[in-house]
C-alpha positions in Angstrom: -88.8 -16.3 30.7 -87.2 -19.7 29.8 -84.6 -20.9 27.2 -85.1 -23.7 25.2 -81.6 -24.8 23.2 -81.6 -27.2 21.1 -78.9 -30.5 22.0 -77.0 -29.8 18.8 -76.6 -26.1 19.2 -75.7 -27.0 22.9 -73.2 -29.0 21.8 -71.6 -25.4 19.8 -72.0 -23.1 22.6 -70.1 -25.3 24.5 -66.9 -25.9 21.7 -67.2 -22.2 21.5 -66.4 -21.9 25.0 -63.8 -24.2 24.9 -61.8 -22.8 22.5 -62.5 -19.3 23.8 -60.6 -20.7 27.4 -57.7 -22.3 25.5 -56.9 -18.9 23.7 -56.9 -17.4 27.3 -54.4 -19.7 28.3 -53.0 -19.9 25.2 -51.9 -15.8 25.7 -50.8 -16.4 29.1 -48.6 -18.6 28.1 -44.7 -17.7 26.4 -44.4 -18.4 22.8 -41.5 -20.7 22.1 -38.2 -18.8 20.5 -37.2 -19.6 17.2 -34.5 -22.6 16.5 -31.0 -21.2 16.9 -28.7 -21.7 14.1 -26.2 -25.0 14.3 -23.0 -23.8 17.2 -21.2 -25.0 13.4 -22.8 -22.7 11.4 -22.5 -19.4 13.3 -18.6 -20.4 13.6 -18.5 -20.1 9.7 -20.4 -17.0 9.5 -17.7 -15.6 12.1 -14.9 -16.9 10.1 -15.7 -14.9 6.8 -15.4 -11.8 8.7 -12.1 -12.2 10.0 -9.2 -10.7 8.2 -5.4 -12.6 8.8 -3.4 -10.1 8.8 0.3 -11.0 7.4 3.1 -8.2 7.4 5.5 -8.4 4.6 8.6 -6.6 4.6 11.0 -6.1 1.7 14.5 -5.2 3.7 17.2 -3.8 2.0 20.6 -4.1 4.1 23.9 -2.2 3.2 27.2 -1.9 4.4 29.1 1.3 5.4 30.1 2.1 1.5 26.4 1.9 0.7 27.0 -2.0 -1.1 24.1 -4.6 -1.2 24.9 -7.1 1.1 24.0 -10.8 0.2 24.0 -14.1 1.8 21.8 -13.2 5.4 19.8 -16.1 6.5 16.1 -15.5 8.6 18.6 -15.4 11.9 20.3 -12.7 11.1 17.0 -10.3 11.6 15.0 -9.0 14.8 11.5 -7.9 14.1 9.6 -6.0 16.7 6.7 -4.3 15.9 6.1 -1.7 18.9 9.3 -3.5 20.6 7.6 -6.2 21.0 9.6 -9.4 19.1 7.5 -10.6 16.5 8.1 -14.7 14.8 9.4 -14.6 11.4 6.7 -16.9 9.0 8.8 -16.8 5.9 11.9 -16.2 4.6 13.5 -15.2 1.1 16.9 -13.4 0.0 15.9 -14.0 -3.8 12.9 -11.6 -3.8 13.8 -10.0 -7.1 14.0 -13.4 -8.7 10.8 -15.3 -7.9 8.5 -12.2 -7.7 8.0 -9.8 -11.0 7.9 -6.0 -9.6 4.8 -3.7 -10.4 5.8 -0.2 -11.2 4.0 2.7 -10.9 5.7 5.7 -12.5 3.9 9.5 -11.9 5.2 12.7 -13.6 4.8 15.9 -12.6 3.3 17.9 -14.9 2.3 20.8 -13.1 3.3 24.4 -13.8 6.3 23.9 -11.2 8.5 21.8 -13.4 7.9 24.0 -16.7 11.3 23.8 -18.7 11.2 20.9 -17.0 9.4 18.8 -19.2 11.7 16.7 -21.4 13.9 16.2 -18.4 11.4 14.7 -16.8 10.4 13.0 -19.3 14.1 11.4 -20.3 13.9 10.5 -16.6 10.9 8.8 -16.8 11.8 6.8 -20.0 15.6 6.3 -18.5 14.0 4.7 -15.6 12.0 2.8 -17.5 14.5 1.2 -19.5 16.8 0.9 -16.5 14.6 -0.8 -13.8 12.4 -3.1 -15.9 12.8 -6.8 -16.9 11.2 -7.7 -20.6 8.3 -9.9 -20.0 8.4 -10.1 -16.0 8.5 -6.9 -14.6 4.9 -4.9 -15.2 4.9 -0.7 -15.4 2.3 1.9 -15.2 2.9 5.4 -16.2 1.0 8.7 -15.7 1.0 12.4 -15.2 -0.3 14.7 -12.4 -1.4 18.1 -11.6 -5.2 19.5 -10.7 -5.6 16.4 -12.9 -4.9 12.9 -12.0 -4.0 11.0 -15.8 -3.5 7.0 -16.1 -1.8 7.5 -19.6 -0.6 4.0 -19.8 -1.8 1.1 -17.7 0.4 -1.8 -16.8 2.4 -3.8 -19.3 5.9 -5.0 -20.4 5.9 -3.5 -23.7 8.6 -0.7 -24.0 7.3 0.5 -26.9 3.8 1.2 -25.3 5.3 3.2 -22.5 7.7 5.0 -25.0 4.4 6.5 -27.1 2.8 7.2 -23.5 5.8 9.5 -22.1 6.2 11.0 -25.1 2.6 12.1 -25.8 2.7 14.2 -23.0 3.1 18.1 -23.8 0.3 20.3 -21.6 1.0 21.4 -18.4 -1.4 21.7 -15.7 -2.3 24.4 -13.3 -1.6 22.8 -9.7 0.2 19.9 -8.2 -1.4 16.9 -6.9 1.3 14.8 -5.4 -0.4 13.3 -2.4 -3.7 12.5 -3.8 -1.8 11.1 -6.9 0.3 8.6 -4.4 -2.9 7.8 -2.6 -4.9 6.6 -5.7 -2.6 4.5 -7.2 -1.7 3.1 -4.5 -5.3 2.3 -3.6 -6.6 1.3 -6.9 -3.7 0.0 -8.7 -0.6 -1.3 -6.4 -3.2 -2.9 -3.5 -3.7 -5.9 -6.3 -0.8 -6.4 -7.6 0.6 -10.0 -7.4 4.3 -8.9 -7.1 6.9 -6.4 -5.5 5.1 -3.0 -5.7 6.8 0.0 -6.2 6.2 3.6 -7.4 8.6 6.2 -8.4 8.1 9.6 -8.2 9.3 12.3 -10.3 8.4 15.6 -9.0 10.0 19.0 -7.5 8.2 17.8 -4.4 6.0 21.0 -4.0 2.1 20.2 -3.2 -0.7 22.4 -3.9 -3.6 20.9 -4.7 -4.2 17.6 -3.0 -6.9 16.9 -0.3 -4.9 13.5 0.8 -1.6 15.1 3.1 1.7 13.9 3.2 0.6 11.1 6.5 -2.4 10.7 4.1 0.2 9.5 1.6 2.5 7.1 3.7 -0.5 5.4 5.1 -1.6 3.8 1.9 1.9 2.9 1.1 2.3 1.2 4.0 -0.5 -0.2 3.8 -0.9 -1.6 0.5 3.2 -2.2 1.2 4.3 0.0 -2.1 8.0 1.0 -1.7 8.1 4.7 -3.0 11.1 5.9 -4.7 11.0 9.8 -5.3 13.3 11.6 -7.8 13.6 15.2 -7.2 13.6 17.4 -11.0 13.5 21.0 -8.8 17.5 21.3 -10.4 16.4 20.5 -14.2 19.5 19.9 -16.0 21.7 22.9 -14.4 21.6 22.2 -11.1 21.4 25.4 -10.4 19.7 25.2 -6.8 22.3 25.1 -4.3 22.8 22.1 -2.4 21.0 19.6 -4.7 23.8 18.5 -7.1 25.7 17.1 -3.6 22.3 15.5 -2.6 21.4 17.4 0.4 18.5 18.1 1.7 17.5 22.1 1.6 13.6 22.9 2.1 10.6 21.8 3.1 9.8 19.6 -0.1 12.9 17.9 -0.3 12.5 17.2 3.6 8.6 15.9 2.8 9.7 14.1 -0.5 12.5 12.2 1.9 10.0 11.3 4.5 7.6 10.0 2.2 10.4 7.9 0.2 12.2 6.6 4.0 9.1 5.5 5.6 8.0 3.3 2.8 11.3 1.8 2.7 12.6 3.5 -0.4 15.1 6.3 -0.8 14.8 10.1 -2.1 17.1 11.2 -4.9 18.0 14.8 -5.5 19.9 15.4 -8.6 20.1 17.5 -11.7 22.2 16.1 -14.0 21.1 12.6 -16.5 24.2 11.0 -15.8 23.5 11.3 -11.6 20.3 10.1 -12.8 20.8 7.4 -14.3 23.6 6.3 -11.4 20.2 6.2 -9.3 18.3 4.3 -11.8 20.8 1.7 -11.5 20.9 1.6 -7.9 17.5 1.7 -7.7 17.0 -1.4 -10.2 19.5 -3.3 -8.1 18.2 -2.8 -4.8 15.0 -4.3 -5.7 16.8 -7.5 -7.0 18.7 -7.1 -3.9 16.5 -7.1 -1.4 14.9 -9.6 1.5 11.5 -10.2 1.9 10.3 -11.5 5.6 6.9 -12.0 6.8 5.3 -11.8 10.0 1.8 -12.6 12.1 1.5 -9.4 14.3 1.1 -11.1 17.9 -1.1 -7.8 18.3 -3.9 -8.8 15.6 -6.3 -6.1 16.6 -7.9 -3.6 13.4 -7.7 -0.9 16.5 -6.6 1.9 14.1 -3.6 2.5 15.9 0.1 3.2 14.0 2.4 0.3 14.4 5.8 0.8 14.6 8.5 -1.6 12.7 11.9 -1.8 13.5 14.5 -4.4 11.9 17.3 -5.3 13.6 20.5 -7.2 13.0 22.0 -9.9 15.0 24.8 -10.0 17.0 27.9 -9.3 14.8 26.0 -8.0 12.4 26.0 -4.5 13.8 27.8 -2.6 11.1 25.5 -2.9 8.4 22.3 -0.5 7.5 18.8 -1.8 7.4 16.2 -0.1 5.3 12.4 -1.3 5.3 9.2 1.0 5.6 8.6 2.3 9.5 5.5 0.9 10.4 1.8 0.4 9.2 -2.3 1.9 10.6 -3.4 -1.4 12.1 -6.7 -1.0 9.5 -9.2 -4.5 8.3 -7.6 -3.6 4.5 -7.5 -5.9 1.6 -4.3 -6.4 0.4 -3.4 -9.4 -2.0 -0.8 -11.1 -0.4 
C-alpha cells in the first residue's frame, strides 16, 4: 500500500522532525549557570556581617593609701589580653568629664532584708544624691525578688527617683539577684551612650534566679557595666561579725565580691549610714577618676572563648594598684560603643 503526502504537509513532517532532533541535542547539552553576582557586591554583603570588635576599659589606679592617682599618660599602661600585648587605640584620663554615667540602681526586696527596708532604701536614695550629676548623669532604679520591677526608668530628675524609692513597701518571697543583673544589663545598660554602671544593694544571698553568678559577670563584661555591690546583711547594727571592719565572711559576701572585682568595681560591706555614705563618696569619685583605654583585640575571633585582661603599669610605676574588669566571652554582641 502506498502513501501519498501532500508537498505542504511534507514540508511539516519535516519541521516536526527538526525540532524534535534539536530538543535531543538540546538535553544533551549543559544548561548555562546563572550570572554570578558583581566580585563588588558580594564584598558588601560580607561586610554587613562583620562585627569590629573594640574593647573599652575604664581603669581605675590607686596608690598604697587607696588615693586616686591623676596625671598617667597612654604609656604608662600594658594591655594584654591572654598575655598577649595588645595596641592601645584611644586614650582619655578625663572619662568622668566628657561622658555622662548611666546608672542602674537594684534593691533588694526580698524576704532576706526584712527590717531592712528603709535602710536600704536611705542607701538607695543616699547614693543617689551622692553619685549623680544634675542634668548629665542618667539613673534607673528598681526592686527585685521572684519579681523583676523597673520602678523608675532613666532620668536626671531627683524628684522622680525620690517618689520611686519611696513607693516601695511589699516584700517579695525569693531573691533574684543574678537574673536581675543579667536583664538590665542586657536590656538597659547594652545602649547606653555613656559610662555604665550598676549598683547593687542586696545581702548577697540568691534563691531564685535561673542566670548564675558566671551568668552574671558575663553580661557585665560584656555590655562593659562596672557593678558596684553594697552589702545591707548588717542593717543599721552591724550586728554580724566581721562586716563593720569590711571583711569578707561567707559565701555571699565572697560571690557579691567576685561579681563587683571582675567587672572592675568594688564590693562594700557595711552597716552603718555614715560608712555608707564614705563609700558613696568614694564610689562617685572613682568614676570621675578613672581612665578609659581602648583596644582592637589582635585575636578578633567570636570563638566563644573567655578572654583574659590584665593592665599593667610601666616601669616605675610599680607601686600603684590597677583595677579594671578581668576579661570578656569573645561573643558577635551589640554593644553601642
Amino acid at each position: 500500500m502506498k502513501f501519498y503526502f501532500s508537498p505542504l504537509l511534507t514540508r511539516l513532517l519535516l519541521l516536526t522532525f527538526a525540532f524534535a532532533a534539536a530538543g535531543v541535542v538540546d538535553a544533551q547539552q549543559p544548561k548555562p549557570k546563572p550570572t554570578p553576582p558583581p566580585i563588588g557586591n558580594e564584598q558588601d554583603l560580607q561586610s554587613e556581617k562583620i562585627f569590629i570588635r573594640r574593647v573599652r576599659l575604664p581603669i581605675t589606679v590607686v596608690d598604697k593609701k587607696g588615693q586616686f592617682v591623676p596625671g598617667l599618660t597612654q604609656n604608662d599602661f600594658v594591655i594584654l589580653e591572654d598575655r598577649v600585648p595588645q595596641q592601645i587605640e584611644t586614650f582619655s584620663d578625663d572619662l568622668g568629664q566628657t561622658l555622662p554615667v548611666y546608672v542602674a540602681v537594684l534593691m533588694d526586696t526580698s524576704p532576706s532584708t526584712a527590717g531592712k527596708l528603709k535602710f536600704e532604701q536611705e542607701s538607695a536614695l543616699n547614693f543617689i544624691q551622692t553619685v549623680v550629676r544634675a542634668r548629665k548623669d542618667q539613673v534607673l532604679f528598681a526592686t527585685f525578688d521572684h519579681e523583676i520591677n523597673l520602678r523608675q526608668d532613666f532620668t536626671n530628675k531627683l524628684d522622680l527617683l525620690d517618689r520611686a524609692v519611696s513607693s516601695v513597701k511589699k516584700l517579695g518571697n525569693q531573691t533574684a539577684l543574678f537574673d536581675a543583673v543579667w536583664q538590665f544589663c542586657d536590656e538597659k545598660l547594652r545602649t547606653a551612650p555613656g559610662r555604665r554602671v550598676l549598683v547593687v544593694i542586696t545581702d548577697g544571698e540568691d534563691t531564685y534566679s535561673r542566670a548564675n553568678l558566671r551568668d552574671a559577670i558575663d553580661i557585665a563584661q560584656r555590655t562593659e557595666t562596672t557593678i558596684f555591690a553594697i552589702s545591707t546583711k548588717a542593717g543599721f547594727i552591724s550586728t554580724v561579725p566581721g562586716v563593720e571592719a569590711g571583711e569578707v565572711k561567707d559565701k555571699r559576701d565572697r560571690e557579691l565580691t567576685t561579681l563587683a572585682e571582675e567587672t572592675g568595681g568594688v564590693a562594700f560591706f557595711t552597716g552603718d549610714m555614715l560608712s555608707l555614705e564614705r563609700s558613696f563618696n568614694k564610689i562617685s569619685k572613682e568614676l570621675r577618676a578613672q581612665y578609659l583605654v581602648t583596644y582592637k583585640p589582635i585575636n578578633d575571633r567570636y570563638d566563644g572563648s573567655f578572654r583574659k585582661i590584665e593592665v599593667k603599669l610601666a616601669e616605675g610605676r610599680k607601686n600603684l594598684k590597677v583595677r579594671t574588669k578581668g576579661g570578656y566571652t569573645a561573643k558577635a554582641d551589640s554593644v553601642r560603643p
